[in-house]
C-alpha positions in Angstrom: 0.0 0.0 0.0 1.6 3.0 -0.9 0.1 7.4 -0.7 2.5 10.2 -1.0 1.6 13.6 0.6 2.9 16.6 -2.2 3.5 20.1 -1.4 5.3 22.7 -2.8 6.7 26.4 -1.1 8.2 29.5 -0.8 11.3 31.2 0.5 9.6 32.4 3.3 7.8 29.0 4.0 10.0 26.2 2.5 7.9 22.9 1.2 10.1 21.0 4.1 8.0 22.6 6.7 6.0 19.2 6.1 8.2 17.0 7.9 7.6 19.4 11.1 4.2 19.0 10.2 4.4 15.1 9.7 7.2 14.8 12.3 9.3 13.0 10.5 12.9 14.3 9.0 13.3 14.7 5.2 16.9 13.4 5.0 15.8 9.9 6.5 13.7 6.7 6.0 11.9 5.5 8.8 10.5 2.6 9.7 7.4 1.9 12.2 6.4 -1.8 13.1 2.2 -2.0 12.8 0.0 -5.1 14.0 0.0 -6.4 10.1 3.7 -5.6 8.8 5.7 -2.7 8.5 5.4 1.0 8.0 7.9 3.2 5.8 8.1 6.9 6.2 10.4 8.4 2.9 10.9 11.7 1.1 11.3 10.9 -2.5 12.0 14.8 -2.8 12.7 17.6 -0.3 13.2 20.7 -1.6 12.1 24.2 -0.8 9.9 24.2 -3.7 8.4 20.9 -3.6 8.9 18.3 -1.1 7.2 15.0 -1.3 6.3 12.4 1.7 5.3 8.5 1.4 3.8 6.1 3.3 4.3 2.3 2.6 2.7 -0.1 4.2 4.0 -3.6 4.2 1.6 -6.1 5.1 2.7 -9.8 6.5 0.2 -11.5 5.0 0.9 -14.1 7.9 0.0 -11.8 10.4 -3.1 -10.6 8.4 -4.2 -14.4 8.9 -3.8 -14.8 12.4 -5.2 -11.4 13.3 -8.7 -12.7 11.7 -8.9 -11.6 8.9 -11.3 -13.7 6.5 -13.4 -15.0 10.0 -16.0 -12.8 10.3 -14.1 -9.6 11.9 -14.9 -6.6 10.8 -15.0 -6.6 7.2 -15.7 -10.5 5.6 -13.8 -11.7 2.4 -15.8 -12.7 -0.6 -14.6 -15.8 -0.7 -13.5 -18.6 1.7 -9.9 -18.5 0.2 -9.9 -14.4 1.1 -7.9 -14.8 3.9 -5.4 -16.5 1.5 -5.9 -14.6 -1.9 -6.8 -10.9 -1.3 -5.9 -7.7 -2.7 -4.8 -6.4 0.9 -1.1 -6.2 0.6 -1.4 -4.1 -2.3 -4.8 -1.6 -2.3 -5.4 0.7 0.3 -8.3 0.0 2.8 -8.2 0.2 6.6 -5.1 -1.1 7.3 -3.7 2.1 5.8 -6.0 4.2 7.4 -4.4 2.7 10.7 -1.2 3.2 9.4 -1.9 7.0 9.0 -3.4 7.1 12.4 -0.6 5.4 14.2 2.8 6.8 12.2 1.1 10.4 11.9 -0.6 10.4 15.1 0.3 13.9 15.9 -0.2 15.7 12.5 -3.9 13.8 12.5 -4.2 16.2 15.8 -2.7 19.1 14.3 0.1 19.4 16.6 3.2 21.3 16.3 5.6 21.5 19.2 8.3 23.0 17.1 6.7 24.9 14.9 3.0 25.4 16.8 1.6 28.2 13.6 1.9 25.5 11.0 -1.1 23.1 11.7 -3.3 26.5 11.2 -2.1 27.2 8.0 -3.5 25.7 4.7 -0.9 24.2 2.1 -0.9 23.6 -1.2 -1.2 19.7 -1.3 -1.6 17.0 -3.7 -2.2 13.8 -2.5 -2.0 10.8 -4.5 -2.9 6.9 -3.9 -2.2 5.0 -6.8 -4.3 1.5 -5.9 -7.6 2.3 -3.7 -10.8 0.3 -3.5 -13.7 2.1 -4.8 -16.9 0.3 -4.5 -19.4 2.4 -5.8 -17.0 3.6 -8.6 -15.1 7.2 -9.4 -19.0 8.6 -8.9 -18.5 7.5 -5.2 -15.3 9.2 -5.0 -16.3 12.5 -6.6 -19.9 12.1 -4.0 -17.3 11.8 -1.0 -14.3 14.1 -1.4 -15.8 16.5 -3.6 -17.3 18.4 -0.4 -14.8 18.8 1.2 -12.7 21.6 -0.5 -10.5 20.1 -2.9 -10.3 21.6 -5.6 -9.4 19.0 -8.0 -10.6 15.2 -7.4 -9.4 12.8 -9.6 -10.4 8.7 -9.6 -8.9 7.4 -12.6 -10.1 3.7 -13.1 -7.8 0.8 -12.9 -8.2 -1.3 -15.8 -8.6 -5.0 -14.9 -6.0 -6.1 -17.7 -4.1 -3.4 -19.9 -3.7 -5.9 -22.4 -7.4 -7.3 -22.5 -9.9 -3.7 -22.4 -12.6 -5.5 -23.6 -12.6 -6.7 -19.6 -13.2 -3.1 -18.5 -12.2 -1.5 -15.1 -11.8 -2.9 -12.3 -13.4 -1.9 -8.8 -10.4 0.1 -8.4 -9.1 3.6 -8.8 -5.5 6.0 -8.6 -6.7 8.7 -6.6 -5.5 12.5 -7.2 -6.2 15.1 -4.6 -5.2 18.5 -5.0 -6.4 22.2 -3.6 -5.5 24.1 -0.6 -5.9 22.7 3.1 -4.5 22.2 6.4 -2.7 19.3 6.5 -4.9 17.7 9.7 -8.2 17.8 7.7 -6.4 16.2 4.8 -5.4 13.3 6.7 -8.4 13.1 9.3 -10.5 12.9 5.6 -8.5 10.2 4.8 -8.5 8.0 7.9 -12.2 8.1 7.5 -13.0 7.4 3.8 -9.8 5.1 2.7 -12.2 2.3 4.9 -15.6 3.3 3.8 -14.2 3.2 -0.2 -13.2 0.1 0.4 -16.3 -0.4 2.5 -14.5 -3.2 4.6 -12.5 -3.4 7.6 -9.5 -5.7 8.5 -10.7 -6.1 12.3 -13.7 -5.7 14.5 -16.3 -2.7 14.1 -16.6 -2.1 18.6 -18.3 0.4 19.8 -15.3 3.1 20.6 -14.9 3.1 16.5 -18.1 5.9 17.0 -15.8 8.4 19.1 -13.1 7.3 16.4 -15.5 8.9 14.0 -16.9 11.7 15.5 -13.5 12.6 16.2 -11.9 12.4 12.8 -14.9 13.8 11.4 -15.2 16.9 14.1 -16.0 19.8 11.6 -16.7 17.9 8.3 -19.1 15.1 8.9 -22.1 16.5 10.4 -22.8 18.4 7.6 -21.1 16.3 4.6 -24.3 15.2 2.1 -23.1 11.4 2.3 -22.9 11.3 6.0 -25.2 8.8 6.3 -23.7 6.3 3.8 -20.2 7.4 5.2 -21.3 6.4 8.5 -23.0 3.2 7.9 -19.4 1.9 5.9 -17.0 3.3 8.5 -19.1 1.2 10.9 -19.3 -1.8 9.1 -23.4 -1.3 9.3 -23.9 -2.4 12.5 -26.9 -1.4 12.7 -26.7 -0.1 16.9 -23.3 1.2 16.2 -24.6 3.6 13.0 -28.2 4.9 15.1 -26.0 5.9 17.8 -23.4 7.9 15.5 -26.3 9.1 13.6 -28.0 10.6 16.9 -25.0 12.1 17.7 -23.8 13.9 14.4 -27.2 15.1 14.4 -26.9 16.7 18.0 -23.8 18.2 16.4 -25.4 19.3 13.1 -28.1 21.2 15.2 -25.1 22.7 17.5 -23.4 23.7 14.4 -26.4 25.1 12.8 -27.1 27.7 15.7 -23.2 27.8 16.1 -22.9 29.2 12.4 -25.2 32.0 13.1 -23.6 33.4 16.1 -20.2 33.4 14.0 -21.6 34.7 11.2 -23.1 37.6 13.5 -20.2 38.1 15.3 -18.0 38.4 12.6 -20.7 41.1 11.3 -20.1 43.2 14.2 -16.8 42.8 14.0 -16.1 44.0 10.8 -18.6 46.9 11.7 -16.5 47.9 14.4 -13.5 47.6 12.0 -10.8 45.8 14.5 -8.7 42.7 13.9 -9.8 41.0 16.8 -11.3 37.9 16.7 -15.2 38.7 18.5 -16.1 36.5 21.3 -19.3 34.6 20.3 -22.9 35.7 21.5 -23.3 32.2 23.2 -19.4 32.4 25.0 -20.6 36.1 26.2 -24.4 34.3 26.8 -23.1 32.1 29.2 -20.0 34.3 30.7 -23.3 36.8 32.3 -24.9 33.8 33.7 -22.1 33.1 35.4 -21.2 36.6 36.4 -25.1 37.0 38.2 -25.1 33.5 39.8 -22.1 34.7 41.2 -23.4 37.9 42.5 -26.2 36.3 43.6 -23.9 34.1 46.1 -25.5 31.2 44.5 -23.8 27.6 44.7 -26.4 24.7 44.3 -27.6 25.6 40.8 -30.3 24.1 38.3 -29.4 24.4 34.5 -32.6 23.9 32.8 -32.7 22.8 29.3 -29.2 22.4 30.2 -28.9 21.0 26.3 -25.5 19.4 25.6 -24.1 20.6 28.9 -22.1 23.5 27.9 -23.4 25.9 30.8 -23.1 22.6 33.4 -19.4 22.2 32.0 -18.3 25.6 33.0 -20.2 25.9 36.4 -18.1 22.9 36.9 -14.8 25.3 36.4 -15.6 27.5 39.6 -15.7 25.4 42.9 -17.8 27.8 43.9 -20.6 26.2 42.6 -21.1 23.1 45.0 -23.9 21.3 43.4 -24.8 21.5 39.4 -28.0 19.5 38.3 -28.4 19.6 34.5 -32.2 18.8 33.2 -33.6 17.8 29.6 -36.4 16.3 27.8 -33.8 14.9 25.3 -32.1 11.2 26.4 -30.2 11.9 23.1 -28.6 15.7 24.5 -27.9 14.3 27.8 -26.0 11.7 26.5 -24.2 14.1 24.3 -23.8 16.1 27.6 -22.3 12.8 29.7 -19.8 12.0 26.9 -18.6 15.9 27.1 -18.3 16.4 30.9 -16.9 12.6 30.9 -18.8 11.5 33.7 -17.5 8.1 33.2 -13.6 9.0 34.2 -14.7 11.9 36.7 -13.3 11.7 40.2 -15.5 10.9 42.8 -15.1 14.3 44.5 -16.0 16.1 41.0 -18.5 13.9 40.1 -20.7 14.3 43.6 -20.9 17.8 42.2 -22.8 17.1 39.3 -26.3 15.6 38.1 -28.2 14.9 34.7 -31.8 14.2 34.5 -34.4 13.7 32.3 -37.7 16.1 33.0 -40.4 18.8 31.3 -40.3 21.5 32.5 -44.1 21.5 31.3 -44.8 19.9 34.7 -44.1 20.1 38.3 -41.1 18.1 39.7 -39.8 17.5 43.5 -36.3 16.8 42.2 -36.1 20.6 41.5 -36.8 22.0 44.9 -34.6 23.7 47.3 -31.6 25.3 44.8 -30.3 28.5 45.1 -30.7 29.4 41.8 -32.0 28.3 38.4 -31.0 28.9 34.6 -33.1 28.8 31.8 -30.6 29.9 28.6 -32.8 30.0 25.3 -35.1 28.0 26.4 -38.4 29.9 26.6 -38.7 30.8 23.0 -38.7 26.9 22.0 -41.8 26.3 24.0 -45.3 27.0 22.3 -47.3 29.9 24.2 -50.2 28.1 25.6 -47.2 25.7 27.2 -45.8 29.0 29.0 -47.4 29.2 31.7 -46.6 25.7 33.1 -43.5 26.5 32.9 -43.9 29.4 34.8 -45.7 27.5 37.3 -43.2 24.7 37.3 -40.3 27.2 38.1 -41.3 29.8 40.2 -44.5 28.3 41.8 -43.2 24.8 42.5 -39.6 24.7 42.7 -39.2 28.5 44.0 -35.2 28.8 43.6 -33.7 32.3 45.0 -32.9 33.3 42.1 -34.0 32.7 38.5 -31.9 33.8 35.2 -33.6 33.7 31.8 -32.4 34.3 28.6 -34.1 35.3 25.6 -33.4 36.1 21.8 -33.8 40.2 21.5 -36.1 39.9 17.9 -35.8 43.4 17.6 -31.9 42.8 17.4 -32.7 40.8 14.2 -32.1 43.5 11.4 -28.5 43.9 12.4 -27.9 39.9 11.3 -27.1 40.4 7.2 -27.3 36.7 7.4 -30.7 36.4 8.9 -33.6 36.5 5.9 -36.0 39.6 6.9 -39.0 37.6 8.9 -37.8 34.5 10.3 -36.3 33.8 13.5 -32.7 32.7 14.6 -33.3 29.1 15.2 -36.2 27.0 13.3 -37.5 25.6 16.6 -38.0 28.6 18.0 -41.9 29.5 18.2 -41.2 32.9 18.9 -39.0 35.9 19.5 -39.4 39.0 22.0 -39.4 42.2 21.6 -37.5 44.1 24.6 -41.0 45.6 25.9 -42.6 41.8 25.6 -40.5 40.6 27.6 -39.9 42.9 30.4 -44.1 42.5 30.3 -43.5 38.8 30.8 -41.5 39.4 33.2 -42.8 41.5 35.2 -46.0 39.9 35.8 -44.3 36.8 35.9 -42.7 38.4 38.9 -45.6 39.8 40.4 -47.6 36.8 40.5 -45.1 34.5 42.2 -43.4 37.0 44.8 -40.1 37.8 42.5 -38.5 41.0 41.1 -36.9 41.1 38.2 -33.9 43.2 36.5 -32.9 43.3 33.3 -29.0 42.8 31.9 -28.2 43.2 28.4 -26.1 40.4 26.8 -23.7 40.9 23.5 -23.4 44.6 21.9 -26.3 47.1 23.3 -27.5 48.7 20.0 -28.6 52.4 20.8 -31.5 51.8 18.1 -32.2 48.2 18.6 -30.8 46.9 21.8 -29.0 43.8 22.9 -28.8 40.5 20.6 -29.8 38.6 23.6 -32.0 40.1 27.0 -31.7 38.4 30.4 -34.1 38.9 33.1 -32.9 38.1 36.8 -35.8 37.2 38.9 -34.9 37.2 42.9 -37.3 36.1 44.8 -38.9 38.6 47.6 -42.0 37.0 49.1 -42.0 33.3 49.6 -45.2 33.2 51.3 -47.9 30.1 50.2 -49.9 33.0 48.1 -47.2 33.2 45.9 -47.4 29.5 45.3 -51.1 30.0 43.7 -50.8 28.5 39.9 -53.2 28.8 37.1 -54.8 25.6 35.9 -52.3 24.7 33.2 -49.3 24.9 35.8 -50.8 22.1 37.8 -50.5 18.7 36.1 -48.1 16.9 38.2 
């Protein structure tokens, strides 16, 4: 199996800045021992115009053998003679990707002790792999890199006999990549797609392969239009396997999705207040004043509800200040995605008695939410319908009667400053409705009122003199906690 890496330079950046990049020296050949033969690291070039690195992979095919391959691991042979007779010592498939993983583990991360600005910087790069699997065809090939920036993808056919072309091509290909990317990304693309082209893999498919993906497919996968097919090859289609990657890239699409429009606004105001600076984002300034007013609030047993995917809950967990964190969602699916981010699983005892995820609706009343100090709800109210409001109310202020109460809100009037917001529709396409500043102080205030609060109001992002702030907090403290205050209207009791 054999892929060179291609790049060519400058004086002021020299094509050899790839082996700081790879982390491997131009002047030498390495080798790397691998669980199926041998890895070779060479530079058939190194110049400052053009330097040029391969990796060849020398399978023992008696080690391919005894590792399984051919038995039902992973990806099956056609044939009962496959593990004898197969076109893995010469085709790149998963054992490559491997390969990649294992002799370029750093560059995969984009990791640069000695030189830490070059993993940010995009190169010139043409990648070639002269033998790869392609079932599914050049089509394939084009459907799966194409996406991802390239500007050129080539997948040449391999004929099955240059002699005979009335036999026609073969299922294989020489791929040519070329275009402008950071070197990571490259190889991150390729340690996911060299398996699913083949669409087999040399050992068994367990269940940490869906953090392998997610991983190597962090900012390209969610939103790639053959993610599913992509997914259901990396994963050998197990079926549990792909559903569970498949929630999960979706949790990340969504997070993207509202992500996209925050940057996109952010860099709007930036350039309107023409500096260089990178902005902070809405949602890191969102959640920096919820953390500013619990803290002047003296709060430290705090409820995050709608806590989502656990962002808010993972940087309560930052300030020790904060003694007891209790994230609560409707979705299984988000607080999943918010276990696997906090890594509950490898937390130590004395950090983990600190935190709590539960399931609930806010929509009705719910013991477990008495008795904290304060609660958050962060872009939450606007995803609820109207008529579901005031359960919510009830639920909250009536029932579990925190001190203190933060909500956060989308500022619609804020809305014409977004250029990349359509006139008329709202930020997220969940949300079933938007404030204006004067609606929701109204909310607020009888909200307030009925349940023995007061509330304030903060501004949250860039106060526009015209327009206001993109996002509006209220902070309700609570005043009167007499039993009259308790009184709910009809919707707010279902228990």
């Amino acid at each position: 199996m054999f892929l060179t890496i291609t790049t060519t330079g400058t004086t002021e950046h020299p094509a050899t800045d790839l082996g700081f990049l790879l982390h491997k020296h131009p002047g030498k050949a390495q080798a790397f021992a691998t669980s199926h033969g041998t890895a070779h690291v060479l530079y058939p070039e190194a110049t400052d115009e053009r330097c040029t690195a391969a990796l060849l992979l020398e399978v023992d095919p008696v080690a391919l053998v005894r590792r399984g391959q051919g038995k039902g691991r992973g990806g099956t042979p056609d044939a009962a003679l496959g593990q004898y007779v197969n076109d893995r010592p010469y085709a790149a498939s998963s054992l490559l990707a491997v390969a990649l993983s294992s002799v370029f583990r750093s560059a995969l991360k984009g990791q640069c002790a000695a030189r830490p600005e070059l993993p940010e910087r995009a190169l010139p790069l043409r990648i070639e792999v002269p033998v790869l699997p392609a079932r599914g065809g050049p089509e394939l090939v084009q459907r799966l890199f194409g996406p991802l920036g390239w500007a050129s993808v080539e997948a040449v056919p391999v004929r099955l006999d240059a002699e005979f072309p009335e036999w026609g091509d073969s299922r294989y290909v020489r791929l040519v990549l070329e275009g402008e990317l950071k070197l990571a990304d490259a190889l991150r693309q390729l340690y996911v797609l060299l398996p699913v082209l083949d669409d087999a893999k040399h050992y068994w498919v367990a269940p940490d392969e869906v953090d392998k993906l997610l991983r190597a497919g962090d900012g390209w996968l969610a939103g790639h239009p053959e993610h599913q097919l992509i997914t259901a090859r990396y994963l050998s289609r197990r079926r549990g396997l792909t559903r569970d990657a498949m929630e999960r890239l979706e949790l990340v699409r969504l997070a993207e999705a509202d992500g996209s429009e925050v940057e996109e606004i952010d860099n709007a105001v930036d350039e309107s207040q023409d500096t260089e600076e990178r902005p902070v984002p809405l949602a890191v300034q969102r959640r920096d004043a919820i953390l500013a007013a619990l803290r002047a609030a003296g709060a430290q047993r705090v409820l995050d509800l709608g806590c989502g995917q656990g962002q808010l809950v993972q940087e309560l967990l930052k300030d020790v200040a904060f003694t007891e964190i209790t994230g609560v969602d409707v979705s299984m699916r988000a607080l999943t995605v918010a276990a696997r981010r906090l890594r509950l699983d490898r937390m130590g005892e004395r950090q983990a008695a600190r935190v709590t995820l539960f399931q609930g609706s806010l929509a009705y009343t719910d013991k477990r939410l008495a008795g904290y100090d304060a609660a958050v709800l962060s872009e939450v109210i606007e995803h609820l319908d109207l008529p579901r409001l005031p359960a919510l109310e009830y639920a909250v202020f009536g029932s579990a009667r925190p001190r203190t109460v933060l909500v956060t809100t989308p500022n619609v009037e804020y809305n014409v400053r977004w250029e990349s917001l359509p006139a008329g529709h709202v930020r997220h396409g969940d949300h079933r409705f938007e404030w204006t500043r004067d609606e929701f102080r109204a909310w607020a205030g009888e909200t307030a009122g009925r349940y023995g609060y007061e509330a304030a109001f903060l501004p949250v992002g860039p106060d526009d003199p015209e327009v206001g702030p993109p996002t509006q907090m209220a902070v309700f403290t609570l005043v009167n906690d007499s039993e009259s205050a308790n009184e709910s209207p009809k919707e707010g009791k279902a228990a």
